[in-house]
C-alpha positions in Angstrom: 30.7 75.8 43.8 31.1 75.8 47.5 34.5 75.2 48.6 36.5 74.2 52.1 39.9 75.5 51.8 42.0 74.1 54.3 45.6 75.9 54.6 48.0 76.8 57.5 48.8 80.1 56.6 47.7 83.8 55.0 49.5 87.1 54.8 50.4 88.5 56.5 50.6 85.7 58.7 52.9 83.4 56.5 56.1 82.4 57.1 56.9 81.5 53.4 55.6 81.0 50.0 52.7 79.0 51.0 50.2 81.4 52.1 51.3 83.7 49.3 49.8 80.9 46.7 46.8 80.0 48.8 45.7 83.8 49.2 46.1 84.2 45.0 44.3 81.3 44.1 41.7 81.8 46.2 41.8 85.0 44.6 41.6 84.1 41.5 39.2 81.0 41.9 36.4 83.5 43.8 37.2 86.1 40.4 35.8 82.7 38.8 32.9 81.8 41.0 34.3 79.6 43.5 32.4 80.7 47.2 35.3 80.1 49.2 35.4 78.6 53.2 39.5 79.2 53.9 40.7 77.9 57.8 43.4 78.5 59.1 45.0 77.3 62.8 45.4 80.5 64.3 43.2 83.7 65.0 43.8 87.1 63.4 42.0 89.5 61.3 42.4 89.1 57.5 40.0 91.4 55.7 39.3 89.5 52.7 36.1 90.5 50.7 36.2 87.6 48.4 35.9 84.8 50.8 35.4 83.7 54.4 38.3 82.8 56.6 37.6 80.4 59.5 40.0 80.4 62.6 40.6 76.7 64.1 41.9 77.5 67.2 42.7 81.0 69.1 46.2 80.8 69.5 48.3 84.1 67.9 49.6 83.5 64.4 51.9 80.9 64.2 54.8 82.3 62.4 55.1 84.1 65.9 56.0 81.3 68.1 57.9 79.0 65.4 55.1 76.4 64.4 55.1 77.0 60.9 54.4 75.3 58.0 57.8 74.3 57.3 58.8 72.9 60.9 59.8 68.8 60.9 59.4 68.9 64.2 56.1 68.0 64.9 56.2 66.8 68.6 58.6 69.1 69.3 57.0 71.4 72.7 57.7 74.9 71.0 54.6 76.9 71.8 55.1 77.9 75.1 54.1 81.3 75.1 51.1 81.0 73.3 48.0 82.0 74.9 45.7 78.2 74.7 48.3 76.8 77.0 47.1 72.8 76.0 48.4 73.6 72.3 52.3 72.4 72.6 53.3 71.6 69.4 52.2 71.2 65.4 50.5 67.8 66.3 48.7 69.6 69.0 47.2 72.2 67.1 46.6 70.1 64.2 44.0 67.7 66.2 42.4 70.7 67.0 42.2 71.8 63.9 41.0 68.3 62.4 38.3 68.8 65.3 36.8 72.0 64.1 36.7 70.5 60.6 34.1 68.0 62.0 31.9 71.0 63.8 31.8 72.8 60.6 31.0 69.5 58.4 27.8 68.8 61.2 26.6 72.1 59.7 27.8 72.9 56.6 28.2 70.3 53.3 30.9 72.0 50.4 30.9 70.8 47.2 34.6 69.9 47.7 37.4 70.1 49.9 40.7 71.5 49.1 43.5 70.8 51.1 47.3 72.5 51.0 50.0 70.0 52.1 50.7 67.5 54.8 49.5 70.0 57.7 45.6 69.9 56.6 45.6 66.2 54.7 44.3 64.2 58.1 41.3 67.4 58.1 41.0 66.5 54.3 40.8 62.6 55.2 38.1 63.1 57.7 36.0 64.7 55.5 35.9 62.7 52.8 35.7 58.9 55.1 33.0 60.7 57.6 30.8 62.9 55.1 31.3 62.0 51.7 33.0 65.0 50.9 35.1 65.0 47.6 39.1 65.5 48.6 41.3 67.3 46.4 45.0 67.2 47.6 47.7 70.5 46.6 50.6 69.4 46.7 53.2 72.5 47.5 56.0 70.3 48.8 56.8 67.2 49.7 58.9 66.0 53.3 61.4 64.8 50.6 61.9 68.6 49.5 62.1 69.6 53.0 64.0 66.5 54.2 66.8 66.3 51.4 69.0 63.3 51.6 67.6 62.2 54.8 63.8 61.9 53.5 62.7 64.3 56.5 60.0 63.1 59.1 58.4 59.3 58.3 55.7 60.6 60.7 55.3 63.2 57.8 56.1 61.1 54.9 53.2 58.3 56.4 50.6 61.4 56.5 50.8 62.4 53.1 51.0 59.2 52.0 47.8 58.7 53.3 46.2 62.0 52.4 47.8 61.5 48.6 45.7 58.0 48.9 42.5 58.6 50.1 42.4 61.9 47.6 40.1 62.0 44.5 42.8 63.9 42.7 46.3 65.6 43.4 47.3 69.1 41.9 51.1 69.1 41.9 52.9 72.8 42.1 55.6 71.4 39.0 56.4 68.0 37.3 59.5 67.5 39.2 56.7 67.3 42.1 54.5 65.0 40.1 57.5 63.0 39.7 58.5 62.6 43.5 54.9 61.4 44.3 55.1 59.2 42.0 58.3 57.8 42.2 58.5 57.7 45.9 54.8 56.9 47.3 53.6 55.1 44.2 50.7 57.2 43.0 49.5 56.5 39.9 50.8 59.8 37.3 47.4 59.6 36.3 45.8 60.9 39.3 47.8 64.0 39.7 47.7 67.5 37.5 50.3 69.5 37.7 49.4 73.5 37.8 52.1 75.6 38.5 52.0 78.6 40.8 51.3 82.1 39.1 52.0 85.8 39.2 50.2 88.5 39.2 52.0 92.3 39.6 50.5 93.8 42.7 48.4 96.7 41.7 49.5 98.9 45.1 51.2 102.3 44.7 54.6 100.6 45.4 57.7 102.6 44.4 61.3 101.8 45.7 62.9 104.8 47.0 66.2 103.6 48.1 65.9 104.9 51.9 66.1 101.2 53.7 69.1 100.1 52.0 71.3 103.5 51.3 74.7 101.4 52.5 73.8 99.2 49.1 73.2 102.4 47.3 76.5 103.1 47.8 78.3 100.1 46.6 76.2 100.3 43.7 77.6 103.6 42.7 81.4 102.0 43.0 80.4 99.8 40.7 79.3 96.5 42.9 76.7 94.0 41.4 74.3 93.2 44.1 73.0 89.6 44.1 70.7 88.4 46.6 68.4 85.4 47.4 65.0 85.1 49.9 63.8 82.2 51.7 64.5 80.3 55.0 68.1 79.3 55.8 67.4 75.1 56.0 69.4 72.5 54.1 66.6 72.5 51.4 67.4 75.8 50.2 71.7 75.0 49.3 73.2 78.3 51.0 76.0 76.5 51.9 76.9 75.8 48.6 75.8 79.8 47.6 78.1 81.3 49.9 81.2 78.8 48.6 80.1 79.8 45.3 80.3 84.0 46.6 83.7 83.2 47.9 85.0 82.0 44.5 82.7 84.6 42.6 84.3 87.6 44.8 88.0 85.8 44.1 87.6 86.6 40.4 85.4 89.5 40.8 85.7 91.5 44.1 82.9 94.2 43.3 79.9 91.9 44.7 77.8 92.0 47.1 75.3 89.6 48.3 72.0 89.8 50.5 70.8 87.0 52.1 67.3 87.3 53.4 65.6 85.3 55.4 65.9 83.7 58.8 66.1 79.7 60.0 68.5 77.6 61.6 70.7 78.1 59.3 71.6 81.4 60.2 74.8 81.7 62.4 76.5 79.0 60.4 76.1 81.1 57.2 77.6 84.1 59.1 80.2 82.0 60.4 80.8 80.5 57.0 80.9 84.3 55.6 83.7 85.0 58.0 86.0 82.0 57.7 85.7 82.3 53.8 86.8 86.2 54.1 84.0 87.7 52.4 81.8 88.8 55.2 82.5 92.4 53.8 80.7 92.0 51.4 77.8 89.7 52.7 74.2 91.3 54.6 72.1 89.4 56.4 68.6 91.3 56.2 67.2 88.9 58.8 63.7 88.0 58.0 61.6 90.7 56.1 58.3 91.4 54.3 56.0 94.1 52.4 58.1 97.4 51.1 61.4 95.7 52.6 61.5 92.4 50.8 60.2 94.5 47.6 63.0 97.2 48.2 65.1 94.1 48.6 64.5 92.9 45.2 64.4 96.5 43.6 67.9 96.9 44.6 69.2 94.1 43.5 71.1 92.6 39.7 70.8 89.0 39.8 68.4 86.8 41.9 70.0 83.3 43.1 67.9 80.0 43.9 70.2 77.6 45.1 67.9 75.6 46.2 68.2 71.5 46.6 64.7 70.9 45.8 62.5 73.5 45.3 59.5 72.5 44.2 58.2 75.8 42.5 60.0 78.9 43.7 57.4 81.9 43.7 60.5 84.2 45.0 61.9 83.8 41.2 59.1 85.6 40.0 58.9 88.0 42.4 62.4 89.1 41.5 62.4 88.7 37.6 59.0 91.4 38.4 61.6 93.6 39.7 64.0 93.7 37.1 66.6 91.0 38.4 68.3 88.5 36.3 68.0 84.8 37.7 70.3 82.0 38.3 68.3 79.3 39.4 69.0 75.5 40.2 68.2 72.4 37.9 65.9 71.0 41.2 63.7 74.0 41.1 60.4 74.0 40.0 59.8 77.4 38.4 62.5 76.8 35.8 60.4 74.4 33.9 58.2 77.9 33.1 61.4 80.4 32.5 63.9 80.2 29.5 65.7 83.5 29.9 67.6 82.1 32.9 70.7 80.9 33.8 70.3 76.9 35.7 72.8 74.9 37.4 73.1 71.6 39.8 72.9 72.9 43.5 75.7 71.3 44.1 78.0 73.0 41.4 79.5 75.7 43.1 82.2 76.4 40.3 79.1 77.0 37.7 77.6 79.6 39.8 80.4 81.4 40.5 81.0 81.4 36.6 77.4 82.6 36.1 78.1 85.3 38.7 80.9 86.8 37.2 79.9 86.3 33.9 76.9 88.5 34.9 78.7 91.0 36.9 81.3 91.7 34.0 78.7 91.8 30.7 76.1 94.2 31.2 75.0 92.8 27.8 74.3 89.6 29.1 72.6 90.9 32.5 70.2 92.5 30.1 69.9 89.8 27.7 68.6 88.1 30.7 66.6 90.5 32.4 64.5 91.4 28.9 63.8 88.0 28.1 62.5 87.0 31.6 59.9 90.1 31.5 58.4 88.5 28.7 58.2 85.3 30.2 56.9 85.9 34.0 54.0 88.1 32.1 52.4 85.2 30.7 52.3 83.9 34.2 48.7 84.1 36.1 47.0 82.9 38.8 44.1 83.1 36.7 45.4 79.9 34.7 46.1 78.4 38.1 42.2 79.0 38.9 41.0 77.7 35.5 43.2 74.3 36.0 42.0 73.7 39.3 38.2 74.4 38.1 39.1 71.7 35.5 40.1 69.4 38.7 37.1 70.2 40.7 34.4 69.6 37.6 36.2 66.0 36.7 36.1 65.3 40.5 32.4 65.9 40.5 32.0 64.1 37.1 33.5 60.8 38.8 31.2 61.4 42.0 28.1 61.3 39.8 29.5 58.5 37.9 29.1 56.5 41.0 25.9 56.8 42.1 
């Protein structure tokens, strides 16, 4: 089966957990026959033996220059220094991108097309009103995850609205997702599958060595329980309520130390919060990392946190749990509705988490408890499955096509 894969991002070129999906399920869908076409906005070499990635436009990657996939602000002039000068902003670059669709649709005819959140739906759309070609919609967030209380961008909200319309059939990354299109753009539940991310250990010759982070090293050997958490520092992802919850954790329990990794707007408020709370001894900011740092990251660490306030998977979970780490993770994240060995909480309960912290920190029977039932859990976790479901999509999609004519 011939596929158009439309995404934004690919490492090493991502700015988050986006790319990281679309790169293993294209993976794991080419392992299954799947002859993949993947574009993506930008221009850079990806050496990928197992399909063929199309570039859109020849601006520098765009984690670079800020336009990412997780930006709200679409008009916004950010791109400044990039070199196609006429590219401005994420609405810019997308109606260039929704332009080379077209070129490669006048000469090329995929089975199906497979598009990756709001950023690639008005690409998917075209396809499907101006060639016929059979939409299937993946649904890795929605504005309302990204927006919180506020509902983010309408400008957002009204394109994948429209995308989640005119698709044949949505693949949702967790139910709590399949709930929110539901619930807030009235799609029917019966148009939407739910297939959540998967994990796969990385079969490189990694090995943590303890060189980057030799301060931690340290603290560990007083004794200090090293908790971290990964992602970008937005509302979404409750690190204001984490660091509240640190400050009454440390109260109770000095000997912690936490990592927070990542980067976003976020950033000097959660520094500023560190001080005025009086625990910026022991808080790190990494700043944002990848590769053998972000690995080393979780290697070092005891307990992974996701505090988010909607996440709708969490791949970062898993990447810690493969590394040993116990998890505390929210009630409004996705991944917990595939983990049991875990400890879950309301975002917004900062008195619970600071319990689970030092409950952790002072029962090494507990931490381990934890830590040996979650290795038995994230190992029954592939992006094989994720493949096999979205095979299952694509064959019912084709099924209703024939049906037609």
């Amino acid at each position: 089966m011939k596929i158009l894969m439309l995404g934004w991002e690919l490492p090493p070129h991502n700015s988050g957990g986006l790319g990281v999906a679309c790169l293993n399920l294209s993976k794991a869908l080419a392992k299954m026959g799947a002859d993949i076409d993947f574009v993506v906005p930008y221009e850079a070499e990806h050496h990928f033996d197992y399909m063929n990635v199309l570039s859109a436009t020849h601006i520098d990657p765009l984690f670079r220059y800020g336009c990412s996939a997780y930006d709200t602000n679409v008009e916004e002039k950010r791109f400044k220094e990039a070199n196609c000068p006429e590219m401005y902003s994420i609405r810019d670059i997308q109606k260039n991108y929704i332009r080379f669709v077209e070129q490669y649709l006048m000469h090329f005819k995929p089975d199906l097309v497979h598009a990756h959140d709001w950023l690639t739906y008005e690409a998917g759309i075209l396809a499907k009103k101006n060639f016929g070609i059979p939409l299937v919609a993946h649904v890795h967030a929605t504005e309302f995850d990204r927006g919180g209380a506020s509902g983010g961008n309408p400008l957002i909200r009204q394109i994948e609205y429209e995308g989640l319309l005119w698709a044949d059939k949505i693949i949702a990354v967790s139910q709590a997702t399949k709930n929110i299109i539901v619930e807030k753009y009235g799609i029917p539940a019966d148009k939407i599958e739910v297939a959540y991310n998967g994990f796969d250990a990385p079969d490189d010759d990694y090995h943590y060595d303890g060189s980057s982070y030799q301060y931690i090293e340290g603290l560990k050997k007083q004794g200090y329980t090293v908790v971290s958490t990964v992602g970008r520092f937005t509302l979404q992802k409750g690190l204001a309520h984490m660091m509240r919850a640190a400050a009454r954790a440390i109260s109770i329990h000095p000997k912690m130390v936490f990592l927070f990794a990542g980067d976003g707007e976020q950033r000097e408020e959660l520094m500023r919060m560190s001080a005025e709370l009086g625990i910026s001894n022991n808080v790190i900011f990494t700043g944002f990392i990848r590769g053998k740092q972000l690995r080393d990251i979780y290697s070092i660490s005891d307990v992974f946190v996701m505090s988010s306030v909607s996440e709708p998977f969490g791949l970062t979970a898993l990447e810690a749990a493969h590394h040993g780490n116990a998890l505390i993770i929210t009630k409004q994240s996705g991944v917990g509705e595939v983990l049991r060995s875990i400890v879950r909480y309301d975002f917004w309960d900062e008195d619970k988490l600071a319990g689970a912290l030092v409950n952790i920190a002072e029962s090494p029977a507990l931490t381990e408890i934890l830590k040996d039932g979650i290795r038995k859990e994230y190992a029954r976790i592939s992006w094989d499955d994720v493949a096999a479901k979205c095979i299952q999509v694509y064959n019912e999609v084709e099924q209703n096509k024939r049906n037609r004519f």
